[in-house]
Residue frames as a rotation matrix with the C-alpha (Angstrom) as fourth column:
UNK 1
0.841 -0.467 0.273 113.59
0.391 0.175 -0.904 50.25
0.374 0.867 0.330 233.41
UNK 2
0.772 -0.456 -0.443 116.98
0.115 -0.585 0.803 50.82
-0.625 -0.670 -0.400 234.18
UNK 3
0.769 -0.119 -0.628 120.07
-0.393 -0.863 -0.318 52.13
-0.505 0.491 -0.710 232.59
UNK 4
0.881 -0.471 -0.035 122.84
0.463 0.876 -0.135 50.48
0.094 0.103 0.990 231.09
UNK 5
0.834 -0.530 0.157 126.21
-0.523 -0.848 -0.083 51.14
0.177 -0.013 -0.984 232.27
UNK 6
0.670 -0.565 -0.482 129.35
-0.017 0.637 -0.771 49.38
0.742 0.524 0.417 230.74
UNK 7
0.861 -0.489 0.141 132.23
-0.183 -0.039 0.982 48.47
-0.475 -0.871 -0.123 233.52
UNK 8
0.182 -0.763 -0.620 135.57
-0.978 -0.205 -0.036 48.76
-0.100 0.613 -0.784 232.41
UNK 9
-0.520 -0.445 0.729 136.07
-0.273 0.895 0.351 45.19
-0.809 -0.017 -0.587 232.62
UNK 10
0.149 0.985 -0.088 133.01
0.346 -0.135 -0.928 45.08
-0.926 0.108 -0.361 230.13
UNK 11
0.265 -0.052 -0.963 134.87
-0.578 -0.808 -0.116 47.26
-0.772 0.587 -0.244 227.42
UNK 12
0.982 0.184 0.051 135.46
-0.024 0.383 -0.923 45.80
-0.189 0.905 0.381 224.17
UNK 13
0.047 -0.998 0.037 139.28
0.064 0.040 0.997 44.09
-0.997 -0.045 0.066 224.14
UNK 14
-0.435 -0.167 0.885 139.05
0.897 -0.163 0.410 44.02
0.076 0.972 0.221 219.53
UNK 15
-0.199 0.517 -0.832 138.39
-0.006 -0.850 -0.527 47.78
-0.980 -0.100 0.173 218.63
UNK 16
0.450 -0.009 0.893 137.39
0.847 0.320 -0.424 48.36
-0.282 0.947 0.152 214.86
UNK 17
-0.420 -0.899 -0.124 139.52
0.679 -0.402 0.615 50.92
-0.603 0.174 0.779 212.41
UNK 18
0.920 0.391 -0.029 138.00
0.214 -0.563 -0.798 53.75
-0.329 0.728 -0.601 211.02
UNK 19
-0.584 -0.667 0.462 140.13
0.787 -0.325 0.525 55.77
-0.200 0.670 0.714 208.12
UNK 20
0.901 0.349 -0.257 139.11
0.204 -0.865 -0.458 59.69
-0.382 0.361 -0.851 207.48
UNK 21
-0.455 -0.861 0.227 140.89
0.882 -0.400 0.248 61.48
-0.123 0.313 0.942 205.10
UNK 22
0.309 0.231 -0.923 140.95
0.434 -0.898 -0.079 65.19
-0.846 -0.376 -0.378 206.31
UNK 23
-0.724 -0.480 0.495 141.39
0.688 -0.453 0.567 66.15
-0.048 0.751 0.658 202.44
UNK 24
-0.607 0.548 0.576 139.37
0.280 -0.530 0.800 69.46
0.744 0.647 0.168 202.12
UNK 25
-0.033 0.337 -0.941 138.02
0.828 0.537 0.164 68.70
0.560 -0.773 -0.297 205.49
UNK 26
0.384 0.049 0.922 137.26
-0.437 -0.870 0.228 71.87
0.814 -0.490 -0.313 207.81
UNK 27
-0.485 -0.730 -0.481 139.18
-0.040 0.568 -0.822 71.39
0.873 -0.380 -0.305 210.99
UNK 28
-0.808 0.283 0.517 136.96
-0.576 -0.195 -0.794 71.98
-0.124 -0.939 0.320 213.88
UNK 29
0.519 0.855 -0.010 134.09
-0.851 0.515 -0.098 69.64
-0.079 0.060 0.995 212.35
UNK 30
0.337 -0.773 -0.537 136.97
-0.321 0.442 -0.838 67.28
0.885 0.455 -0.100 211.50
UNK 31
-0.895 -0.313 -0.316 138.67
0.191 0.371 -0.909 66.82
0.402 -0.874 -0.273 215.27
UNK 32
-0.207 0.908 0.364 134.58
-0.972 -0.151 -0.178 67.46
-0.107 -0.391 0.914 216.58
UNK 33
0.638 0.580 -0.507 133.67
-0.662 0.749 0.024 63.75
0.393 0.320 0.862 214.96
UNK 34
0.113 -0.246 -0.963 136.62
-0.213 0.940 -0.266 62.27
0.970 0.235 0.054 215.59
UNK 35
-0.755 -0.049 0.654 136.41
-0.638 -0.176 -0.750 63.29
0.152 -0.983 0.101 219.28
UNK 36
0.196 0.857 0.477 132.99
-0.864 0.381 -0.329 61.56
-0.464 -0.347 0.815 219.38
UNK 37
0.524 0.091 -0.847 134.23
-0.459 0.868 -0.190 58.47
0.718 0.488 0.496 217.67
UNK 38
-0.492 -0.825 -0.278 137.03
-0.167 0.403 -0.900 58.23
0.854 -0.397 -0.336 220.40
UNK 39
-0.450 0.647 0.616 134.42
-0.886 -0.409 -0.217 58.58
0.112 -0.643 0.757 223.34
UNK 40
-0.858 0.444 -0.260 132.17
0.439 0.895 0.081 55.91
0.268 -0.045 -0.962 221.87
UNK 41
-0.684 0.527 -0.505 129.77
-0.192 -0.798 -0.571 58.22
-0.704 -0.293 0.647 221.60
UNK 42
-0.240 0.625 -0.743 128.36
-0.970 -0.118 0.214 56.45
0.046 0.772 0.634 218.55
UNK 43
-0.784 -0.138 -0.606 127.89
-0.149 0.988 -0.033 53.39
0.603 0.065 -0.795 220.17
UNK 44
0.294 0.936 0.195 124.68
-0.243 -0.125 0.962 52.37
0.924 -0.330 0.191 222.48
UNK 45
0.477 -0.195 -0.857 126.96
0.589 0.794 0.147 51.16
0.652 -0.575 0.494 224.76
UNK 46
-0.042 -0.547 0.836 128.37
-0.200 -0.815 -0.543 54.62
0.979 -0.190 -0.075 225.56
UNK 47
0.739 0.274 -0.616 129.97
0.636 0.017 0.771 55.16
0.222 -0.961 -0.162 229.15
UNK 48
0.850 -0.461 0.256 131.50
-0.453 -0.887 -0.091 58.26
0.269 -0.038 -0.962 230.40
UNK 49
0.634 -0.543 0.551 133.80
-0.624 0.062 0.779 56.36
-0.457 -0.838 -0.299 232.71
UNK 50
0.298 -0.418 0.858 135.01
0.278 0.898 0.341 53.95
-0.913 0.137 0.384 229.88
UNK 51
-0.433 -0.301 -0.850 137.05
-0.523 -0.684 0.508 53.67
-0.734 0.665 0.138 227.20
UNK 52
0.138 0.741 0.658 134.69
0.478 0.532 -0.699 52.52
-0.867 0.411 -0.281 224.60
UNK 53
0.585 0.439 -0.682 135.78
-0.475 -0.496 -0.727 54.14
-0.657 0.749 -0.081 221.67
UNK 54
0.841 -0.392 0.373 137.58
0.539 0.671 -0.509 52.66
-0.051 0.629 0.775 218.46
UNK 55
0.037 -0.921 0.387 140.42
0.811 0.254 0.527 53.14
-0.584 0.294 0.756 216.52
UNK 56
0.905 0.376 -0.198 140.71
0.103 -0.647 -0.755 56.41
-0.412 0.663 -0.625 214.28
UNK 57
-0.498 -0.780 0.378 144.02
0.834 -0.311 0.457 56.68
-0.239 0.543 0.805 211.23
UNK 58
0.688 0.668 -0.282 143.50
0.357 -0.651 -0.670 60.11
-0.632 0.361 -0.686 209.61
UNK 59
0.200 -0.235 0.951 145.14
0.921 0.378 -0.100 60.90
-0.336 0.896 0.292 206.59
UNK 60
-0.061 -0.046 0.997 146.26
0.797 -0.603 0.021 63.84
0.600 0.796 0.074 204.65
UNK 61
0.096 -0.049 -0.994 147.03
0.984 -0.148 0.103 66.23
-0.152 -0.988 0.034 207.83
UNK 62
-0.632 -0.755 0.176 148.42
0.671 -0.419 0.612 68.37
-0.388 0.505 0.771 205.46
UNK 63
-0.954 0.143 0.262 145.36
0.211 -0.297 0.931 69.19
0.211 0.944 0.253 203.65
UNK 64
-0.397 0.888 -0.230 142.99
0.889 0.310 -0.338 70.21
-0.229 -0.339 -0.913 206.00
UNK 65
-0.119 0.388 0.914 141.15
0.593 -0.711 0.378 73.22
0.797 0.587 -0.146 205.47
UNK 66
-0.322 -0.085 -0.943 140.08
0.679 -0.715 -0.167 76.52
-0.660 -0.694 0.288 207.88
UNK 67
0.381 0.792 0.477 137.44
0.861 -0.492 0.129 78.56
0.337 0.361 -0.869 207.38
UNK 68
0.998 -0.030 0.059 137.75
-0.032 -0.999 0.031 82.85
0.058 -0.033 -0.998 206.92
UNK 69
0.288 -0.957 0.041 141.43
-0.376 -0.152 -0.914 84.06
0.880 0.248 -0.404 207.69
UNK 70
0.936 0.051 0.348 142.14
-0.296 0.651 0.699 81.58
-0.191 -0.758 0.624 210.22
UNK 71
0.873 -0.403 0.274 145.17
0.326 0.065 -0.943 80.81
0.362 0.913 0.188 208.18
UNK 72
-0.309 -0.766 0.563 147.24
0.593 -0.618 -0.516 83.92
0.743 0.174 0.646 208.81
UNK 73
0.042 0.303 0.952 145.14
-0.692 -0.678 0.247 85.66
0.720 -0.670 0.181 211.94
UNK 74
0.802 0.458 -0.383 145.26
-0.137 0.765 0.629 82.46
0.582 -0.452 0.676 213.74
UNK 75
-0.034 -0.873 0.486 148.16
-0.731 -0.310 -0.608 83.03
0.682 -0.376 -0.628 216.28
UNK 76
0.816 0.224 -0.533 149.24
0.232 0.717 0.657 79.78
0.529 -0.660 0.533 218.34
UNK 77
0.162 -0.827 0.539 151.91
-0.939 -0.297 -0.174 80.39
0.304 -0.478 -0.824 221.28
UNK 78
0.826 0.064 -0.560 154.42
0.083 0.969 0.234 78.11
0.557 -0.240 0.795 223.03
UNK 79
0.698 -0.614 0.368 157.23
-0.677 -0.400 0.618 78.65
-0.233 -0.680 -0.695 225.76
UNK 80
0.652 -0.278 -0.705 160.44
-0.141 0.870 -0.473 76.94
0.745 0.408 0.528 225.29
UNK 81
0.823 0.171 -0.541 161.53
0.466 0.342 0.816 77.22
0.324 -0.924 0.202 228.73
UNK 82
-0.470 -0.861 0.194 163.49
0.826 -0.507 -0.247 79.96
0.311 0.044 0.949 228.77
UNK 83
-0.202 0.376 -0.904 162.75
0.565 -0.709 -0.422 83.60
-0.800 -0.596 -0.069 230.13
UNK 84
-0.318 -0.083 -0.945 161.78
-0.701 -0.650 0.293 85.71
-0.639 0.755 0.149 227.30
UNK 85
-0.971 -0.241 -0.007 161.20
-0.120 0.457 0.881 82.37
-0.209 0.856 -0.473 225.05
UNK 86
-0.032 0.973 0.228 157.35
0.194 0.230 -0.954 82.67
-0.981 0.013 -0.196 224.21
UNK 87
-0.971 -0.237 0.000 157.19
0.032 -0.133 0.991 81.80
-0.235 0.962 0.137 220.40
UNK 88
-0.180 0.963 -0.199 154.35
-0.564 -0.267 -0.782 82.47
-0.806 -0.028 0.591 218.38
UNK 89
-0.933 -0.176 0.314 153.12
0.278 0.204 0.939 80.59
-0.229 0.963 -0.142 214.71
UNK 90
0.159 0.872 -0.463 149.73
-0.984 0.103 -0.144 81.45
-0.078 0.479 0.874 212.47
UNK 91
0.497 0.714 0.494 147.72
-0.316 0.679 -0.663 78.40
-0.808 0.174 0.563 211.90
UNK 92
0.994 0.083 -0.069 149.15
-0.092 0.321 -0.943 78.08
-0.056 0.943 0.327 208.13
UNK 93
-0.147 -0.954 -0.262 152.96
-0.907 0.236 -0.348 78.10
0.394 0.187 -0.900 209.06
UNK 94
-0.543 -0.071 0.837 152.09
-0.500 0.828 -0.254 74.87
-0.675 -0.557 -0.485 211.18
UNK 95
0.632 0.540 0.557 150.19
-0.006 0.721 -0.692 72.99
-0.775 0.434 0.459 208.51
UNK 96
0.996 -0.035 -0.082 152.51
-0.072 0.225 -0.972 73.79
0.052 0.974 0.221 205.89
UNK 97
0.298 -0.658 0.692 155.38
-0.905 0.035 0.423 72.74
-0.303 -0.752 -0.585 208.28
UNK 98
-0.357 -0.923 0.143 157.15
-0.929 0.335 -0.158 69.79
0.098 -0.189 -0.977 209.53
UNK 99
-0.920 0.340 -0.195 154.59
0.383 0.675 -0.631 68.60
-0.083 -0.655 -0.751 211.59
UNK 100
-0.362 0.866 0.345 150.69
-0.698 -0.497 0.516 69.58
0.619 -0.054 0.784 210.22
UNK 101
0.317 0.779 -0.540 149.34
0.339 0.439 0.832 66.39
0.885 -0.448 -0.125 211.84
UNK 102
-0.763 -0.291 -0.578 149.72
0.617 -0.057 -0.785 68.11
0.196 -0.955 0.223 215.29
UNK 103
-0.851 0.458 0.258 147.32
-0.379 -0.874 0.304 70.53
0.364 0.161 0.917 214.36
UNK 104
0.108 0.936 -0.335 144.66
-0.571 0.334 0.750 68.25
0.814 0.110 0.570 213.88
UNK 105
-0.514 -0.806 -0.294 146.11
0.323 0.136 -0.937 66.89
0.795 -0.576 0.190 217.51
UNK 106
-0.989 0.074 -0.132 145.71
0.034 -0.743 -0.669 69.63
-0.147 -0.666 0.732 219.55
UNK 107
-0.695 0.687 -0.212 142.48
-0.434 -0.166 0.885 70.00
0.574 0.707 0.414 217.71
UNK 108
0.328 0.864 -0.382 140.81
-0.443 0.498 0.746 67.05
0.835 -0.075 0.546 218.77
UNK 109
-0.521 -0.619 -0.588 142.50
0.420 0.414 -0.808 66.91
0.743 -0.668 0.044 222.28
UNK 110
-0.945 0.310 -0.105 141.08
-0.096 -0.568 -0.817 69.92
-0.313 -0.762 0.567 223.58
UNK 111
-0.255 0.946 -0.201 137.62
-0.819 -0.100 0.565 68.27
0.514 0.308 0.800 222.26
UNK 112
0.024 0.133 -0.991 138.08
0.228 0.964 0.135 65.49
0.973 -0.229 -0.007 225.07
UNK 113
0.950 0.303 0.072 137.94
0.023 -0.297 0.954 65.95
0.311 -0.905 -0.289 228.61
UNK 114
0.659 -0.524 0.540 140.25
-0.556 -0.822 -0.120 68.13
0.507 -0.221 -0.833 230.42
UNK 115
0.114 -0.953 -0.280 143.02
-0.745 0.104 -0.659 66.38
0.657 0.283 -0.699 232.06
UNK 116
0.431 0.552 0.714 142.63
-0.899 0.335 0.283 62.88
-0.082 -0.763 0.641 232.78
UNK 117
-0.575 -0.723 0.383 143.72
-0.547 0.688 0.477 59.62
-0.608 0.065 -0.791 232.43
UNK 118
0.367 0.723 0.585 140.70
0.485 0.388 -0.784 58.45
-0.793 0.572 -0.208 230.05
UNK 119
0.900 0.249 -0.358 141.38
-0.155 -0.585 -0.796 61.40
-0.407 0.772 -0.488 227.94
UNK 120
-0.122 -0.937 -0.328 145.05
-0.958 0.026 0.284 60.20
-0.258 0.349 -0.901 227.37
UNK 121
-0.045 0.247 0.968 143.70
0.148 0.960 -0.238 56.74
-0.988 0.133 -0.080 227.10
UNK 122
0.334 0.416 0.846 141.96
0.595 0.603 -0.531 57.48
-0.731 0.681 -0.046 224.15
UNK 123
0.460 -0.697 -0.551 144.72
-0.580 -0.705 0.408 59.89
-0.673 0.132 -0.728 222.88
UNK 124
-0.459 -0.772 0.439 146.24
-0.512 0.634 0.579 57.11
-0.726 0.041 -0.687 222.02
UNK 125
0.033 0.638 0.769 143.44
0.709 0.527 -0.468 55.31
-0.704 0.561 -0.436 219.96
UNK 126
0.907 0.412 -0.088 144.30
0.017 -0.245 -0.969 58.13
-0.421 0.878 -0.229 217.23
UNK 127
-0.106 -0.990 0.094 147.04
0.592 0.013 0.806 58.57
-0.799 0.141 0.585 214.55
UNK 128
0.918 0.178 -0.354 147.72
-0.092 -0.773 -0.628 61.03
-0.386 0.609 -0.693 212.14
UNK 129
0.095 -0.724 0.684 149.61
0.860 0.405 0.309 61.04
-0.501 0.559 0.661 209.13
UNK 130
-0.213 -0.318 -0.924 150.93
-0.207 -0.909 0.361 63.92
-0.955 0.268 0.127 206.88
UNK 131
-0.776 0.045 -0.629 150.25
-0.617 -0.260 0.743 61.76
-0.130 0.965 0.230 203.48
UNK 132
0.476 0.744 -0.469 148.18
-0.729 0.632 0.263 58.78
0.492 0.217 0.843 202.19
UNK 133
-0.100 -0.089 -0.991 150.49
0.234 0.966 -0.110 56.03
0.967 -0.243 -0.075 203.39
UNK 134
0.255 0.125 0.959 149.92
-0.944 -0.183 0.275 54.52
0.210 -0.975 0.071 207.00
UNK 135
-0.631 -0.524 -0.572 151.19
-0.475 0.844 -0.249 51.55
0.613 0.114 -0.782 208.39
UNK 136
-0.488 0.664 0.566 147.60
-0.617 0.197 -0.762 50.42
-0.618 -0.721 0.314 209.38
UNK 137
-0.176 0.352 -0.919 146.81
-0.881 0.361 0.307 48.27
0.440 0.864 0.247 206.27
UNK 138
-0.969 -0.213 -0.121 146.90
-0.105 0.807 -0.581 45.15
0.222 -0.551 -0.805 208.41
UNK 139
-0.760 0.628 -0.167 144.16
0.314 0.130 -0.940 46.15
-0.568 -0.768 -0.296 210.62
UNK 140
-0.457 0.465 0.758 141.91
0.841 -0.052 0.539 46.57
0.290 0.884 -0.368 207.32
UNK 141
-0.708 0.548 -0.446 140.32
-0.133 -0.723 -0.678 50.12
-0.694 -0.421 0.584 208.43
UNK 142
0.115 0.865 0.489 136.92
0.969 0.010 -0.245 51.12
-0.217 0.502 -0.837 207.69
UNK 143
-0.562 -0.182 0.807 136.39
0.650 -0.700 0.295 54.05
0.511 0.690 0.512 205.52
UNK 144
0.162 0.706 -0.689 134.55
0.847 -0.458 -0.270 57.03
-0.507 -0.539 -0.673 206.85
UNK 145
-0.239 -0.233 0.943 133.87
0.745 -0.667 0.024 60.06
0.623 0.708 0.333 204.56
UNK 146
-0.524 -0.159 -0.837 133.63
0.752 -0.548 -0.367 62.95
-0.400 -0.821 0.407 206.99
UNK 147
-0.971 -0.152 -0.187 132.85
-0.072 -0.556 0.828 65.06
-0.229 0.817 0.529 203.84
UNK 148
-0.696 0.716 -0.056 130.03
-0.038 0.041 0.998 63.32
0.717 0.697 -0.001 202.60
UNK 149
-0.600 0.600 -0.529 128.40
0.800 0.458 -0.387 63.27
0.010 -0.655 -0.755 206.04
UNK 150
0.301 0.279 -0.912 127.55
0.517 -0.851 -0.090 67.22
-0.802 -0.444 -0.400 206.10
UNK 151
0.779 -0.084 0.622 127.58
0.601 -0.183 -0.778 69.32
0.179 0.980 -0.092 203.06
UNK 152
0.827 -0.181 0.532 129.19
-0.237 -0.971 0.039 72.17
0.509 -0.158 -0.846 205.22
UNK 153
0.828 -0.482 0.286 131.72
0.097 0.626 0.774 69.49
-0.552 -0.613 0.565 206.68
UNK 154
0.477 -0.608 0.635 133.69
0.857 0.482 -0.183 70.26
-0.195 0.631 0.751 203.12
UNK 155
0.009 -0.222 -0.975 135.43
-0.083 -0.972 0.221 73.57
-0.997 0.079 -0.027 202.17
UNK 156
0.222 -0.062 0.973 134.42
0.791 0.595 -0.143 73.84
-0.570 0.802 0.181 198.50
UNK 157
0.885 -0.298 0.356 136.14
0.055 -0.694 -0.718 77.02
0.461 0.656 -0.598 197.58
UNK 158
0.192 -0.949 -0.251 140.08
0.674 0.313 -0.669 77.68
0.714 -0.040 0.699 197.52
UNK 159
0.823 -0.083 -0.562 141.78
0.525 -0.266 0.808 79.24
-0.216 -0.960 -0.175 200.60
């Protein structure tokens, strides 16, 4: 018996559209799935070396959740290329920012292999939105309840 292993030429050229909406959603189980959805990790066809995963929209960026005081103890840094310029934010000034879908970003970036050209491939195969609308209505997405997969997948008290 021998293994199967897909060849990039091999990969699937139609991907299919999932939709998650990250209402209530914990973030680290939240960019965990959708990391394995970009992979193609839920396919039998899985190959490290390819990009075999789908499509992923995610919704409601805004409204993800974070477990204990993640919130306000959660300290992210960034340099702005100056001497002295190392800024800092908590977790909850960036979600209730400009820009929350970056969180969920970063999130499920640094749940893909470390710097490669695959892992920017399938960078690309996500989007994030801050509300409900998306301009992905076309490509009819499939639902996916993230929520209802894992009881502990929801936060069901307020933060």
């Amino acid at each position: 018996m021998t293994s199967y292993s897909m060849r990039k030429e091999d990969a699937p050229k139609q991907k299919k559209w999932i939709l998650i909406d990250a209402e209530g959603v914990i973030l680290g189980r939240l960019a965990a799935a959708v990391a394995l959805i970009l992979r193609g990790k839920t396919k039998p066809t899985y190959t490290p070396s390819v990009d075999c995963g789908d499509n992923v929209v995610i919704i409601n960026a805004e409204k993800v959740k974070l477990t204990g005081k993640k919130m306000t103890d959660r300290v992210l840094y960034h340099h702005t290329g100056y001497a002295g310029g190392v800024k800092e934010r908590s977790m909850g000034s960036i979600l209730s920012g400009k820009y929350p879908e970056r969180a969920i970003m970063k999130a499920v970036e640094r749940m893909l292999p470390k710097e490669s050209p695959l892992a920017r491939k399938q960078m690309t195969n996500l989007r994030v939105y801050k509300g409900t609308a998306h301009p992905h209505e076309a490509q009819s997405p499939v639902k996916f309840d993230i929520a209802a997969a894992n009881p502990k997948n929801k936060r069901s008290r307020a933060q």
